[in-house]
C-alpha positions as CSV (number, residue, x, y, z in Angstrom):
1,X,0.0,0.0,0.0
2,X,1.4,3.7,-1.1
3,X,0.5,5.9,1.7
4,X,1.3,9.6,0.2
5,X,0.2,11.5,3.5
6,X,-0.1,10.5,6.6
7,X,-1.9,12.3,9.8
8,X,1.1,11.5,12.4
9,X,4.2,13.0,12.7
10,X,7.3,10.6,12.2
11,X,10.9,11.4,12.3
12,X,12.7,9.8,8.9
13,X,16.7,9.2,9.8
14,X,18.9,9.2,6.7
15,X,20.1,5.7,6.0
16,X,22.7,6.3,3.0
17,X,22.8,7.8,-0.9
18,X,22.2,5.1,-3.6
19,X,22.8,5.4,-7.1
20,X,20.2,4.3,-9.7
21,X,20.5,4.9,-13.8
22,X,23.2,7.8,-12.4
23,X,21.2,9.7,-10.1
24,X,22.1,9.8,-6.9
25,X,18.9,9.5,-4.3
26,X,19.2,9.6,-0.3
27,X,17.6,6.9,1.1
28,X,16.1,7.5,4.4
29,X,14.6,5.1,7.4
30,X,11.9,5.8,9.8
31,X,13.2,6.5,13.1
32,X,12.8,3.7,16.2
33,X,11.1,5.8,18.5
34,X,8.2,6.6,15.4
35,X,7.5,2.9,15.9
36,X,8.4,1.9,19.7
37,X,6.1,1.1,21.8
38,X,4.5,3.9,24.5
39,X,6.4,1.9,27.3
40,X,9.8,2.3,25.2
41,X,9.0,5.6,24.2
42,X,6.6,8.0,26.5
43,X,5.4,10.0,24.0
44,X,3.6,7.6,21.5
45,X,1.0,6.8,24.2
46,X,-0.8,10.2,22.3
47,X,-1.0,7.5,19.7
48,X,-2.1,4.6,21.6
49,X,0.9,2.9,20.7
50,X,1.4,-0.2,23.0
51,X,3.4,-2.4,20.6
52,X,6.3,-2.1,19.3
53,X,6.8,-2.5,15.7
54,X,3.9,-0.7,14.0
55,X,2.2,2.8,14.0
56,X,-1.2,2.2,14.9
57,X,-3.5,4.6,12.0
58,X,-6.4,3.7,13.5
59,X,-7.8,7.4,14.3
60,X,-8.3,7.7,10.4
61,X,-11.5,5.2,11.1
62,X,-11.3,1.4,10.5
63,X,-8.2,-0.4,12.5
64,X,-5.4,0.5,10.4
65,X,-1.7,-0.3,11.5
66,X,1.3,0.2,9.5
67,X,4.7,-1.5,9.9
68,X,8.1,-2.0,8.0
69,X,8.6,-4.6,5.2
70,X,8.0,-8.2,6.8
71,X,7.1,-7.1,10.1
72,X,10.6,-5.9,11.1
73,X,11.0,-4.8,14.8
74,X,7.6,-6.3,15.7
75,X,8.5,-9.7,16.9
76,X,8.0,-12.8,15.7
77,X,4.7,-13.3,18.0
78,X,2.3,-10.9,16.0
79,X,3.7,-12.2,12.2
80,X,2.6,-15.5,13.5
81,X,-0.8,-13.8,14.0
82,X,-1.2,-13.3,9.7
């Protein structure tokens, strides 16, 4: 899913620049804290945020949760759960 605006602040960190057909792009990551958990990070408990891993959208109406590729940082216990 291509999400080109989101309602939530999130801090990107840069990662590195690539090279592709010779233009040079920055590639940038988003920041742990954007997707710790309120107990790891105070803060995101504005966001309901109780698990790490994911960015819970939900405030935009149906249960919507967004995470990294594969479920990185999440733990194995909740990509067992799709």
């Amino acid at each position: 899913m291509y999400i080109d605006s989101l309602y939530r602040v999130g801090e990107l960190t840069y990662n590195q620049t690539v090279t592709h057909f010779d233009f040079d792009a920055l590639r940038y990551t988003i920041s742990y804290e954007t997707l710790a958990s309120s107990e790891e990070y105070h803060p995101n408990a504005n966001y309901n945020q109780f698990i790490s891993g994911f960015m819970n959208l939900s405030f935009l109406g149906p249960p919507l949760f967004a995470s990294k590729n594969h479920f990185l940082g999440t733990g194995q216990k909740w990509a067992n759960k799709i």
